[in-house]
mmCIF file as gemmi writes it, N, C-alpha and C atoms, coordinates in Angstrom:
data_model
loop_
_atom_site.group_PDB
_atom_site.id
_atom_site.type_symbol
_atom_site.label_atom_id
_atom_site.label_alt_id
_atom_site.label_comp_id
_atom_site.label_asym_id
_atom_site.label_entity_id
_atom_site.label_seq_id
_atom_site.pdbx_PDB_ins_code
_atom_site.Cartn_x
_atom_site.Cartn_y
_atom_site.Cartn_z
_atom_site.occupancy
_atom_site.B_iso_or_equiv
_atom_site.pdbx_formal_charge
_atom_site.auth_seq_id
_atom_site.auth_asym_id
_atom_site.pdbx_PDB_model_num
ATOM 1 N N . UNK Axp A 1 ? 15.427 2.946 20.933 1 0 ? 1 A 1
ATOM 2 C CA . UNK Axp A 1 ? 14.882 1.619 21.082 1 0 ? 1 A 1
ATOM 3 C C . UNK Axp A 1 ? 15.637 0.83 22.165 1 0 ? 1 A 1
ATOM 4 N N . UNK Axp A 2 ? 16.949 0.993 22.15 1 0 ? 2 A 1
ATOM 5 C CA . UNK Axp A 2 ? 17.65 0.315 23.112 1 0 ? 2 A 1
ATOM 6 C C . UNK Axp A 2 ? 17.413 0.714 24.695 1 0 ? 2 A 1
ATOM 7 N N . UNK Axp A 3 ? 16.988 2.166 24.986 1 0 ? 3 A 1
ATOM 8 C CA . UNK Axp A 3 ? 16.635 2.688 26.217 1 0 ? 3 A 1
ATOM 9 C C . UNK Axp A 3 ? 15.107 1.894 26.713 1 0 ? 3 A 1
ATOM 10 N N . UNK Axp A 4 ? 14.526 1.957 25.879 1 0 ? 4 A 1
ATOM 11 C CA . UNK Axp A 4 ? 13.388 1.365 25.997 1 0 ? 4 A 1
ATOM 12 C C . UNK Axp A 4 ? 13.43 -0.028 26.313 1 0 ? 4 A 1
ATOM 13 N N . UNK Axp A 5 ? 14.211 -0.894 25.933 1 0 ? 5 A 1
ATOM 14 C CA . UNK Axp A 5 ? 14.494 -2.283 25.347 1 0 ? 5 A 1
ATOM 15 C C . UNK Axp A 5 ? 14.971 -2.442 27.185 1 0 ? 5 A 1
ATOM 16 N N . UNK Axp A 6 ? 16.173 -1.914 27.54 1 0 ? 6 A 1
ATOM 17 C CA . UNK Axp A 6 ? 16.561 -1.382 28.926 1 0 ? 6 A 1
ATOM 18 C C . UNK Axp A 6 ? 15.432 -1.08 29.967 1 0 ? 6 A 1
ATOM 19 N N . UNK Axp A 7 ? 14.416 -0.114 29.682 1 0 ? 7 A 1
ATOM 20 C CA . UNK Axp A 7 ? 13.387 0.2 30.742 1 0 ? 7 A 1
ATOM 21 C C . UNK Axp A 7 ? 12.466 -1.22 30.808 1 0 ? 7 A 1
ATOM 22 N N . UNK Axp A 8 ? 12.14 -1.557 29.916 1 0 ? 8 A 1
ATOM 23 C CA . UNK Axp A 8 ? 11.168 -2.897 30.39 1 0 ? 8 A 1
ATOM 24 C C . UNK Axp A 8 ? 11.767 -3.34 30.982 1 0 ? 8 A 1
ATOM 25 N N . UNK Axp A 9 ? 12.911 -4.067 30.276 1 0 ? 9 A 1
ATOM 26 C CA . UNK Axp A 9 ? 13.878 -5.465 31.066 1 0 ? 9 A 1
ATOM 27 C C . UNK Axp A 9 ? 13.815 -5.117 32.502 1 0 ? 9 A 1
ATOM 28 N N . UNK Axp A 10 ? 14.635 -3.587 32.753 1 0 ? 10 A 1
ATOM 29 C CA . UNK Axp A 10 ? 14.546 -3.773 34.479 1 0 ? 10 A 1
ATOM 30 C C . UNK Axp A 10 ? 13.394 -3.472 35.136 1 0 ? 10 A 1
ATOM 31 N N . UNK Axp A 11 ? 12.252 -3.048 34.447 1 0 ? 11 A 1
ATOM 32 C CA . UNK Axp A 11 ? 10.67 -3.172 34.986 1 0 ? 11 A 1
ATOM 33 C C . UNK Axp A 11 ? 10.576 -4.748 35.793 1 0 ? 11 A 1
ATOM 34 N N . UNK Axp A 12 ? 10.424 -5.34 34.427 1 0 ? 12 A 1
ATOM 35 C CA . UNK Axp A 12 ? 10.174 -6.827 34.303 1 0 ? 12 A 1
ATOM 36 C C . UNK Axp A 12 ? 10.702 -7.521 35.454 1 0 ? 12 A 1
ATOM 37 N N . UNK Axp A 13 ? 11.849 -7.079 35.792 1 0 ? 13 A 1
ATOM 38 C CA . UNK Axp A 13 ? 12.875 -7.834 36.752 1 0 ? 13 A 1
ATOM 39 C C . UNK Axp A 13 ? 14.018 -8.764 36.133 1 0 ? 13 A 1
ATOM 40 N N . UNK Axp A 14 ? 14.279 -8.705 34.966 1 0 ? 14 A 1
ATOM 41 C CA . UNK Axp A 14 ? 15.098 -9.429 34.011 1 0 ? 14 A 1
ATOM 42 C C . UNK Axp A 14 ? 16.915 -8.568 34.968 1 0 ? 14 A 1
ATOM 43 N N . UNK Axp A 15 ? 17.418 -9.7 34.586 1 0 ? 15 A 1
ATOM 44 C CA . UNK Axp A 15 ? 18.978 -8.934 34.628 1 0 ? 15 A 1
ATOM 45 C C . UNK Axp A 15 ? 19.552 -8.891 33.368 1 0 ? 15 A 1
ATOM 46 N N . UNK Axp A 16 ? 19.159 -9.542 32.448 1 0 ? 16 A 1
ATOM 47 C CA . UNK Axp A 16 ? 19.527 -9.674 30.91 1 0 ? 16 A 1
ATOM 48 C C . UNK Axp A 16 ? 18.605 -9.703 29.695 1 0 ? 16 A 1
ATOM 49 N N . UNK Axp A 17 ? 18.52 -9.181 28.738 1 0 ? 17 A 1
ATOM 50 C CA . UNK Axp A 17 ? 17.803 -9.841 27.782 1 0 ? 17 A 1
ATOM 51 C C . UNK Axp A 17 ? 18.663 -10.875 26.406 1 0 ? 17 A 1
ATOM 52 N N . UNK Axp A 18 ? 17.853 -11.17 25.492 1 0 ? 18 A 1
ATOM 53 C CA . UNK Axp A 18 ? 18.54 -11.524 24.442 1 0 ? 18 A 1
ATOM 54 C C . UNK Axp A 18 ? 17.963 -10.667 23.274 1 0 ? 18 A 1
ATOM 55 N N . UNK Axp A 19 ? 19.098 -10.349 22.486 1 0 ? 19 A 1
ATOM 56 C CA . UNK Axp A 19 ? 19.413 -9.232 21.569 1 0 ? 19 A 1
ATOM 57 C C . UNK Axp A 19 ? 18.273 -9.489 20.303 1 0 ? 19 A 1
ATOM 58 N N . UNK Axp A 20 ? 17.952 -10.719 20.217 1 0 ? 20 A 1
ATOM 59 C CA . UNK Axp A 20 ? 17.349 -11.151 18.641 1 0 ? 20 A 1
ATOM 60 C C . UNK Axp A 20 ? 15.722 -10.588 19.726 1 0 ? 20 A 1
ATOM 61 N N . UNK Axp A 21 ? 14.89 -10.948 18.195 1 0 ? 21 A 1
ATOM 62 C CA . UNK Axp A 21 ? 13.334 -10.976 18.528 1 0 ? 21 A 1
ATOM 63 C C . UNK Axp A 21 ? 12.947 -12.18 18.126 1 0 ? 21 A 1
ATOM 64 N N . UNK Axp A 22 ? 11.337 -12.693 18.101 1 0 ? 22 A 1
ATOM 65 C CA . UNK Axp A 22 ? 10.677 -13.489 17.608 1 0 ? 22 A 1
ATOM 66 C C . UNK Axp A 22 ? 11.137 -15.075 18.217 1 0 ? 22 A 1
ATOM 67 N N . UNK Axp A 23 ? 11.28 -16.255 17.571 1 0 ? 23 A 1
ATOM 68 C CA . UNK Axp A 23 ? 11.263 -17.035 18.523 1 0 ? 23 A 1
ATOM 69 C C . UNK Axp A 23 ? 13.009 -17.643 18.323 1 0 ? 23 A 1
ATOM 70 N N . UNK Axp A 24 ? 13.511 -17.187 18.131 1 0 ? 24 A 1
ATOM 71 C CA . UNK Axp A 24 ? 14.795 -17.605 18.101 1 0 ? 24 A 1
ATOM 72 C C . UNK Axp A 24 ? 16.009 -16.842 19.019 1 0 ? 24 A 1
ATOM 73 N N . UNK Axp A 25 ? 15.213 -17.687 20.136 1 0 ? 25 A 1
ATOM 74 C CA . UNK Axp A 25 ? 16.321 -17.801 21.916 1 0 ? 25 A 1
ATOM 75 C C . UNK Axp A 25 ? 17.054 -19.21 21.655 1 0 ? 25 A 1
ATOM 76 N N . UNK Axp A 26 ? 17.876 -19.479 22.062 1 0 ? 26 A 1
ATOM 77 C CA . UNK Axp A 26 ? 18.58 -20.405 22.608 1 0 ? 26 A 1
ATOM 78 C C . UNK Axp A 26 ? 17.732 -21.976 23.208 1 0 ? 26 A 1
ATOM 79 N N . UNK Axp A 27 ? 17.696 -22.596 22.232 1 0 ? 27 A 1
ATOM 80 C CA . UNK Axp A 27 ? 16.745 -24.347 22.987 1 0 ? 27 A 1
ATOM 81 C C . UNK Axp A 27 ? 17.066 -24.416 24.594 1 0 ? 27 A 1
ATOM 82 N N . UNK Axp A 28 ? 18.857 -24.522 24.459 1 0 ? 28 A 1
ATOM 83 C CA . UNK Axp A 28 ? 19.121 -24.022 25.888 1 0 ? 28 A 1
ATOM 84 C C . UNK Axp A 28 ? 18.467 -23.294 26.996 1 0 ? 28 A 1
ATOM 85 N N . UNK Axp A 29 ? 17.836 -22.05 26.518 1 0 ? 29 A 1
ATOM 86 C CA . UNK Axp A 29 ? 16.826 -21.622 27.747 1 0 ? 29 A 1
ATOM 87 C C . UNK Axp A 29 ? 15.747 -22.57 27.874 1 0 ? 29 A 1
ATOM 88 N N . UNK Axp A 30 ? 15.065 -23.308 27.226 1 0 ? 30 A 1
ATOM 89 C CA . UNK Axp A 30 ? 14.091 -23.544 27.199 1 0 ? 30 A 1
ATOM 90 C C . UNK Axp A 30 ? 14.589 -24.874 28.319 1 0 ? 30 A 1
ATOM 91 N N . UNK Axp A 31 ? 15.365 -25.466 28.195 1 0 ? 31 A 1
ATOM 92 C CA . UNK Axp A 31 ? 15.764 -27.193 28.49 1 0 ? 31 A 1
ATOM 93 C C . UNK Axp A 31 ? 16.037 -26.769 30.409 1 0 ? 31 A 1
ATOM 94 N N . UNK Axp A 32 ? 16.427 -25.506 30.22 1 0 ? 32 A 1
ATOM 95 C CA . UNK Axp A 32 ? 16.828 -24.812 31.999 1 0 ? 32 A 1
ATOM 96 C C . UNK Axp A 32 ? 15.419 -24.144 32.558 1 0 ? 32 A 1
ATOM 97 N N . UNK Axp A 33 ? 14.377 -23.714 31.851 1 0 ? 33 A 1
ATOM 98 C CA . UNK Axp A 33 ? 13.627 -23.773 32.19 1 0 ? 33 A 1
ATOM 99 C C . UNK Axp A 33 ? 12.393 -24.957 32.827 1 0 ? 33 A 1
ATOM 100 N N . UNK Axp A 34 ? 12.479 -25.905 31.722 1 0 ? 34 A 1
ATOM 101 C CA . UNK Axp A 34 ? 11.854 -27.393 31.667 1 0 ? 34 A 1
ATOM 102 C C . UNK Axp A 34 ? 12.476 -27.989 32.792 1 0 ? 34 A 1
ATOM 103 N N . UNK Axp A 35 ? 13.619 -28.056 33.077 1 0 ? 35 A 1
ATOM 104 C CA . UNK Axp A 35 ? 14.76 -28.792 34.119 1 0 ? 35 A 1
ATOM 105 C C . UNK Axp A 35 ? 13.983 -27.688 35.451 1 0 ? 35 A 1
ATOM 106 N N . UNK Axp A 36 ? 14.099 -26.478 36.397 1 0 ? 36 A 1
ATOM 107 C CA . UNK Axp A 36 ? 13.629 -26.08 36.848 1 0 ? 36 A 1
ATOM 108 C C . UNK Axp A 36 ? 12.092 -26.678 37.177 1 0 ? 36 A 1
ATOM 109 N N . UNK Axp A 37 ? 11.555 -26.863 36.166 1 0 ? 37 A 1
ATOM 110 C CA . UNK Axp A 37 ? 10.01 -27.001 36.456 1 0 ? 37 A 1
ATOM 111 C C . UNK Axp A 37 ? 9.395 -28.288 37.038 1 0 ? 37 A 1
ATOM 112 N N . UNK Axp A 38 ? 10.302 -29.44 36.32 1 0 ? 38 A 1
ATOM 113 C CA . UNK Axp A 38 ? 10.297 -30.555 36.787 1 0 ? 38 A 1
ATOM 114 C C . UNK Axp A 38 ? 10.419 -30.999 38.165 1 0 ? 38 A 1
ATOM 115 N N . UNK Axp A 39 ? 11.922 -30.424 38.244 1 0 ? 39 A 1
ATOM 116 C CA . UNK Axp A 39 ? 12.636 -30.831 39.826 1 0 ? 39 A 1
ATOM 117 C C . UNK Axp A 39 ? 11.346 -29.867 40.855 1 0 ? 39 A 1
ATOM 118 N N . UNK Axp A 40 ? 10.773 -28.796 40.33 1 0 ? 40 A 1
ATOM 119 C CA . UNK Axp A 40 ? 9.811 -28.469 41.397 1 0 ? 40 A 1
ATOM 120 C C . UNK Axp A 40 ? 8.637 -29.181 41.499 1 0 ? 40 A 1
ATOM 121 N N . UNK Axp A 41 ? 8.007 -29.82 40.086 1 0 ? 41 A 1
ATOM 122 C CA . UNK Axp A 41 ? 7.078 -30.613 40.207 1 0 ? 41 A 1
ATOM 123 C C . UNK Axp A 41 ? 7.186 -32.332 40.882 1 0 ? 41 A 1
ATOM 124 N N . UNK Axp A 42 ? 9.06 -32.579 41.038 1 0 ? 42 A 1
ATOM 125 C CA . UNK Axp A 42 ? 8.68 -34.017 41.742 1 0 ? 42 A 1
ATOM 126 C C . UNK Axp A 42 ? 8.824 -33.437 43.621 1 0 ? 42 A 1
ATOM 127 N N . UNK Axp A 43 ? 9.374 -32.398 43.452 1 0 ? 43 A 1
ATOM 128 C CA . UNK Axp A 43 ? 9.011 -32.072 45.107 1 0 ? 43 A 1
ATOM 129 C C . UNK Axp A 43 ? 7.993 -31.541 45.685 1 0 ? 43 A 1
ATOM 130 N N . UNK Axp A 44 ? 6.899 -30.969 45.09 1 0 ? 44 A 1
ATOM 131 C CA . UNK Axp A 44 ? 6.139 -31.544 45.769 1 0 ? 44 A 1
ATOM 132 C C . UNK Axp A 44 ? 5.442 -32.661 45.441 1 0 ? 44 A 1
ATOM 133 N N . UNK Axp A 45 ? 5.386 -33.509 44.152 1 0 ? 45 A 1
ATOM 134 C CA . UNK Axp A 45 ? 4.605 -34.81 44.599 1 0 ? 45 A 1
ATOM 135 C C . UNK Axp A 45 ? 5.15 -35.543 45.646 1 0 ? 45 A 1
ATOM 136 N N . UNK Axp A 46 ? 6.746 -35.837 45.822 1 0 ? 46 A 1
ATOM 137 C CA . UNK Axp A 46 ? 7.192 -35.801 47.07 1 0 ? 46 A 1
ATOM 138 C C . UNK Axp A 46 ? 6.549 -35.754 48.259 1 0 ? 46 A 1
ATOM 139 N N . UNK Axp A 47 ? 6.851 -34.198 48.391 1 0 ? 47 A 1
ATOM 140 C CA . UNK Axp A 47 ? 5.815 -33.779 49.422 1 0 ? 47 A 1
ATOM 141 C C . UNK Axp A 47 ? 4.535 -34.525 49.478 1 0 ? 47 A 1
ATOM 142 N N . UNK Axp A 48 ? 3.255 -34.314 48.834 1 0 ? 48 A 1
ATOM 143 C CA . UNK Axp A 48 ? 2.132 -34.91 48.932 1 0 ? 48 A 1
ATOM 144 C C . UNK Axp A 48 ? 2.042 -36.273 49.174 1 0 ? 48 A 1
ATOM 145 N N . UNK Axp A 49 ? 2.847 -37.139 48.619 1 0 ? 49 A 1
ATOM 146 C CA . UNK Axp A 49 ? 3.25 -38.191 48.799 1 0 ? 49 A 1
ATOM 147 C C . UNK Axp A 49 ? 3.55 -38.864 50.126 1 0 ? 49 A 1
ATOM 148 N N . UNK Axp A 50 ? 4.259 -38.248 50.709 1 0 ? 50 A 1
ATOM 149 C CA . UNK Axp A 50 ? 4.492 -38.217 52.513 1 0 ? 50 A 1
ATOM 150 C C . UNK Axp A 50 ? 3.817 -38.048 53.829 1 0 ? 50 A 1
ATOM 151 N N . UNK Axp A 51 ? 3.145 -36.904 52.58 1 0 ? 51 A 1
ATOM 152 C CA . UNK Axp A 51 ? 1.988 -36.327 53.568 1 0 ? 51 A 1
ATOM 153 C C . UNK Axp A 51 ? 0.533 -37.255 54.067 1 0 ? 51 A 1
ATOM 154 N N . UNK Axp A 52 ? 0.196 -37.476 52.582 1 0 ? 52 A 1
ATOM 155 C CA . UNK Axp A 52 ? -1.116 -38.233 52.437 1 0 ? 52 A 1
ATOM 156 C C . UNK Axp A 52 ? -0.698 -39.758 53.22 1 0 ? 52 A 1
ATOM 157 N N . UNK Axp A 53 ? 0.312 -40.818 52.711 1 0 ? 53 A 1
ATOM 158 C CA . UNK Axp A 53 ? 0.985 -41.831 53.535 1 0 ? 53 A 1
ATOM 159 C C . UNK Axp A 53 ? 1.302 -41.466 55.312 1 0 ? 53 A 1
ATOM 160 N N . UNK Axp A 54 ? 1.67 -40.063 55.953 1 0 ? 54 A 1
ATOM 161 C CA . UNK Axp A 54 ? 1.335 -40.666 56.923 1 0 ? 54 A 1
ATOM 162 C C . UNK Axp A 54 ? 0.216 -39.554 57.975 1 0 ? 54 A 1
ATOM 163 N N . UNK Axp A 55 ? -0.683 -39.334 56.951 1 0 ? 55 A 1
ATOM 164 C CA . UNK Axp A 55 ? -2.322 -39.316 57.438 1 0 ? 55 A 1
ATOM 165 C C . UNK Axp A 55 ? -2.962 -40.306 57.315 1 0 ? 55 A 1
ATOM 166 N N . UNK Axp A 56 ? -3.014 -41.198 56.348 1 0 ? 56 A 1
ATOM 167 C CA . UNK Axp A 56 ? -3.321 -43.093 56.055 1 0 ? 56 A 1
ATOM 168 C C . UNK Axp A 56 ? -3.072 -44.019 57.372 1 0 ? 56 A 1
ATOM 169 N N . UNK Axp A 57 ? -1.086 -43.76 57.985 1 0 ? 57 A 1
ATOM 170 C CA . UNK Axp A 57 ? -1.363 -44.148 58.947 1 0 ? 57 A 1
ATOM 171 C C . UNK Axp A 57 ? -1.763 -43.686 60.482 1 0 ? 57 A 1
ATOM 172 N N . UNK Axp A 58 ? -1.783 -42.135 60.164 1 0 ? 58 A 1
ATOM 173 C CA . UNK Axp A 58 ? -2.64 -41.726 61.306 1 0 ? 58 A 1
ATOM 174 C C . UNK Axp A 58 ? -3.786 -42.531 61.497 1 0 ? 58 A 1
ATOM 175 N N . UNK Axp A 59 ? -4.158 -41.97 60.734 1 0 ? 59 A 1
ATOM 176 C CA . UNK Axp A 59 ? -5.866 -42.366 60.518 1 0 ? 59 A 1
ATOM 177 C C . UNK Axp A 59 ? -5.947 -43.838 60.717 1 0 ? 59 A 1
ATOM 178 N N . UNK Axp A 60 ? -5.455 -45.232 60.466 1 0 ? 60 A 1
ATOM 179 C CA . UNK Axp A 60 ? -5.046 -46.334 60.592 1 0 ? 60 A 1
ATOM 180 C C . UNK Axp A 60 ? -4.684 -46.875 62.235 1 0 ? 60 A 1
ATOM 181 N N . UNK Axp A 61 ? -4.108 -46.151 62.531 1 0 ? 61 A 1
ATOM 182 C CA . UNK Axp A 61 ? -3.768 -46.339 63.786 1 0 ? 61 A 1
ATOM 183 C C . UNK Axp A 61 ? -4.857 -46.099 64.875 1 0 ? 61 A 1
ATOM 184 N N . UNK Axp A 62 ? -5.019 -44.957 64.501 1 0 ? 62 A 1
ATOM 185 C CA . UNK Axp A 62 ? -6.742 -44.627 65.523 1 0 ? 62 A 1
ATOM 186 C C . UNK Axp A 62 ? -7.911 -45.495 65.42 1 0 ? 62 A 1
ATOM 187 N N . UNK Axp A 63 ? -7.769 -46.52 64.189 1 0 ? 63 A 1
ATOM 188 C CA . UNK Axp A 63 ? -8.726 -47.012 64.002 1 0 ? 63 A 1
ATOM 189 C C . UNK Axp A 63 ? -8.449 -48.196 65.129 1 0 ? 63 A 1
ATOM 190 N N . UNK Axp A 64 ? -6.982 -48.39 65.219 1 0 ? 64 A 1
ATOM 191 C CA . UNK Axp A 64 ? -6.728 -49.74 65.334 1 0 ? 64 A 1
ATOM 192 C C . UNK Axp A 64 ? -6.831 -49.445 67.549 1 0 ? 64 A 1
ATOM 193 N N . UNK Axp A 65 ? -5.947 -47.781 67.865 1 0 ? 65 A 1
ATOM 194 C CA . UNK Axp A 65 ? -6.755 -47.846 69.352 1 0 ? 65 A 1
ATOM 195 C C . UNK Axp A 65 ? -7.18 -47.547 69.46 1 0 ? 65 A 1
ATOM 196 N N . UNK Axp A 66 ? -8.843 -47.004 68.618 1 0 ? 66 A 1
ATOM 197 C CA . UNK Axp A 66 ? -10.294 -46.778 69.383 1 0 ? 66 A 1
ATOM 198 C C . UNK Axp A 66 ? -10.912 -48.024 69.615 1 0 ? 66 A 1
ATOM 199 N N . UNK Axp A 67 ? -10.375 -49.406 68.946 1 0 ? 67 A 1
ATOM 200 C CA . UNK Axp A 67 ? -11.096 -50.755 69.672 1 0 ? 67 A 1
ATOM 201 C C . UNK Axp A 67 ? -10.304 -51.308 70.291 1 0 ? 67 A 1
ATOM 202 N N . UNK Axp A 68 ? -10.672 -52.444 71.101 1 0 ? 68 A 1
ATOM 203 C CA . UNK Axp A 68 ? -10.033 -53.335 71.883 1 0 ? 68 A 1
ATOM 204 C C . UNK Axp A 68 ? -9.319 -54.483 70.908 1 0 ? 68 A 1
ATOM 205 N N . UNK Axp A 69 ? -8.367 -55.188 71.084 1 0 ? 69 A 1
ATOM 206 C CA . UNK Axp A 69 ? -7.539 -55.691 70.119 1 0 ? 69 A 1
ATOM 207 C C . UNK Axp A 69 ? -8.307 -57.195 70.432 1 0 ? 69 A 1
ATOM 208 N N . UNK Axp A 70 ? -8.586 -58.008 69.704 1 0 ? 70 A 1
ATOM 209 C CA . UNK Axp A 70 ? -8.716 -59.533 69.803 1 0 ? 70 A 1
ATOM 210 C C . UNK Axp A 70 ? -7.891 -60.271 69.252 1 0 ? 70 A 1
ATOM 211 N N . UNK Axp A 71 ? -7.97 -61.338 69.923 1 0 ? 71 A 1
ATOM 212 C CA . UNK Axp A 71 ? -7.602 -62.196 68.805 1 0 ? 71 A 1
ATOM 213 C C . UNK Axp A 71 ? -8.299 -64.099 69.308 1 0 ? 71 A 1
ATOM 214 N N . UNK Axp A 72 ? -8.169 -64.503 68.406 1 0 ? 72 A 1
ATOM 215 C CA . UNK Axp A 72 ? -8.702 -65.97 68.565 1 0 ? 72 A 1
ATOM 216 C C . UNK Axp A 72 ? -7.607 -67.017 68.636 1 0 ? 72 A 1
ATOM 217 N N . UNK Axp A 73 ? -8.171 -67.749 70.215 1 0 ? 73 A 1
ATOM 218 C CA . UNK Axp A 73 ? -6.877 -69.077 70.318 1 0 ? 73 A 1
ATOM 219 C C . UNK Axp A 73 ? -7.265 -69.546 69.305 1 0 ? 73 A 1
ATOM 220 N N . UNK Axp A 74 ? -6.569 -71.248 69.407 1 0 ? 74 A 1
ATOM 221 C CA . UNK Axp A 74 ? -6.834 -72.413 69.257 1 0 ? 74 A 1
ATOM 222 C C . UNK Axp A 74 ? -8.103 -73.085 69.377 1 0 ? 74 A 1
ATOM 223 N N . UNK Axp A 75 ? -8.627 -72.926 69.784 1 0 ? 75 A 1
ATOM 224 C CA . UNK Axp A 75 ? -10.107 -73.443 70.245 1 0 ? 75 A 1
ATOM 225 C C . UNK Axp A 75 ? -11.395 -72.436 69.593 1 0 ? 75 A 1
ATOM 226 N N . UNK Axp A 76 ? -11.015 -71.639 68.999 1 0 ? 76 A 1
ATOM 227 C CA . UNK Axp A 76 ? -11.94 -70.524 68.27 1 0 ? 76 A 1
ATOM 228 C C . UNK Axp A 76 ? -12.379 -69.506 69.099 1 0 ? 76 A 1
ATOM 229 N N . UNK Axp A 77 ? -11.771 -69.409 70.277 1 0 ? 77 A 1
ATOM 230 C CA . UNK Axp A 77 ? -12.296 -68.66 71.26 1 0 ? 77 A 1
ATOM 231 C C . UNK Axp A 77 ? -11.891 -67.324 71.255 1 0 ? 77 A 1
ATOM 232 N N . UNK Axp A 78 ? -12.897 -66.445 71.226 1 0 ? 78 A 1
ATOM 233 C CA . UNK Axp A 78 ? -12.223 -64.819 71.114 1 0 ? 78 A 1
ATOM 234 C C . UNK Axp A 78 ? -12.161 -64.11 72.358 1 0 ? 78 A 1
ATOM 235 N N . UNK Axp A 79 ? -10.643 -63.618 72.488 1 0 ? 79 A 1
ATOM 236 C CA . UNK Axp A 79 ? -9.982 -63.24 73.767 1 0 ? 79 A 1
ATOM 237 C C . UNK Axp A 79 ? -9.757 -61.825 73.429 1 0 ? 79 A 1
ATOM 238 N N . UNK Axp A 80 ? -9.383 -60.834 74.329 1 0 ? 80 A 1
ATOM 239 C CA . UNK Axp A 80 ? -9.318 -59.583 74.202 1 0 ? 80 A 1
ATOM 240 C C . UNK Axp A 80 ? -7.529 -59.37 74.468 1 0 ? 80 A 1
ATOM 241 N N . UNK Axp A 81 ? -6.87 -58.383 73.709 1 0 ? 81 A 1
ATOM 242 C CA . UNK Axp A 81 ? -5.354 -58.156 73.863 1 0 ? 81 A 1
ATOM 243 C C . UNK Axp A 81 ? -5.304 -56.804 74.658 1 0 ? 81 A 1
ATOM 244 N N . UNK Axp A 82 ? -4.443 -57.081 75.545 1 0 ? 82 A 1
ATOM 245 C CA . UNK Axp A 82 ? -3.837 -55.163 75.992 1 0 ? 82 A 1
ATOM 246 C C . UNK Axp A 82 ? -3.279 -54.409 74.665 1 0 ? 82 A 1
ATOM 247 N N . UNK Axp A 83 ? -3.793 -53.317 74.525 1 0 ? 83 A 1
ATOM 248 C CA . UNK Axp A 83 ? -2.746 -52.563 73.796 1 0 ? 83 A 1
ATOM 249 C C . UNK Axp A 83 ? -1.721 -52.025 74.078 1 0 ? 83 A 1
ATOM 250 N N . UNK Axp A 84 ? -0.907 -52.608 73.589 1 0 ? 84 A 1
ATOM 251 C CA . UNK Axp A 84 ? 1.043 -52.198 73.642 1 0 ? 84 A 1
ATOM 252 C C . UNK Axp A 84 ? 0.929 -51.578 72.546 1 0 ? 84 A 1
ATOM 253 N N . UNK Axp A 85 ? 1.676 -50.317 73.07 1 0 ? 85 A 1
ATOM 254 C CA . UNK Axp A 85 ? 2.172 -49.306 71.7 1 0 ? 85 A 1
ATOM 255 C C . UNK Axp A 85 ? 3.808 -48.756 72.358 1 0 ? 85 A 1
């Protein structure tokens, strides 16, 4: 049983197992697993997060030089701006 117990594990890709069966592992694995899963799940919302914010201002920006910039004096009069970037 133990050869066997041995052939999976290094099938599997395990470097260790634990000796008991059924569900009594260590909470500990479970809390290093959970911890792992997390820190990967806030990097990429992270990621996405960055991403999507600066396609917003891509996209924002093109909007702003595919037109001509105005703006209105004093007098209500609408004048056209150079674009400075």
């Amino acid at each position: 049983m133990a050869e066997l117990d041995r052939l999976v594990t290094k099938k599997a890709g395990f470097d260790r197992v634990f000796t008991v069966t059924g569900q009594t592992y260590p909470r500990v694995q479970d809390a290093a697993v959970l911890s792992a899963l997390a820190i990967l799940g806030a990097a990429v919302h992270q990621v996405y997060l960055q991403y999507s914010t600066y396609c917003i201002y891509v996209k924002c920006r093109e909007k702003v030089e595919s037109k001509p910039m105005e703006a209105i004096d004093s007098n209500g009069r609408v004048y056209e701006l150079s674009n400075i970037t």
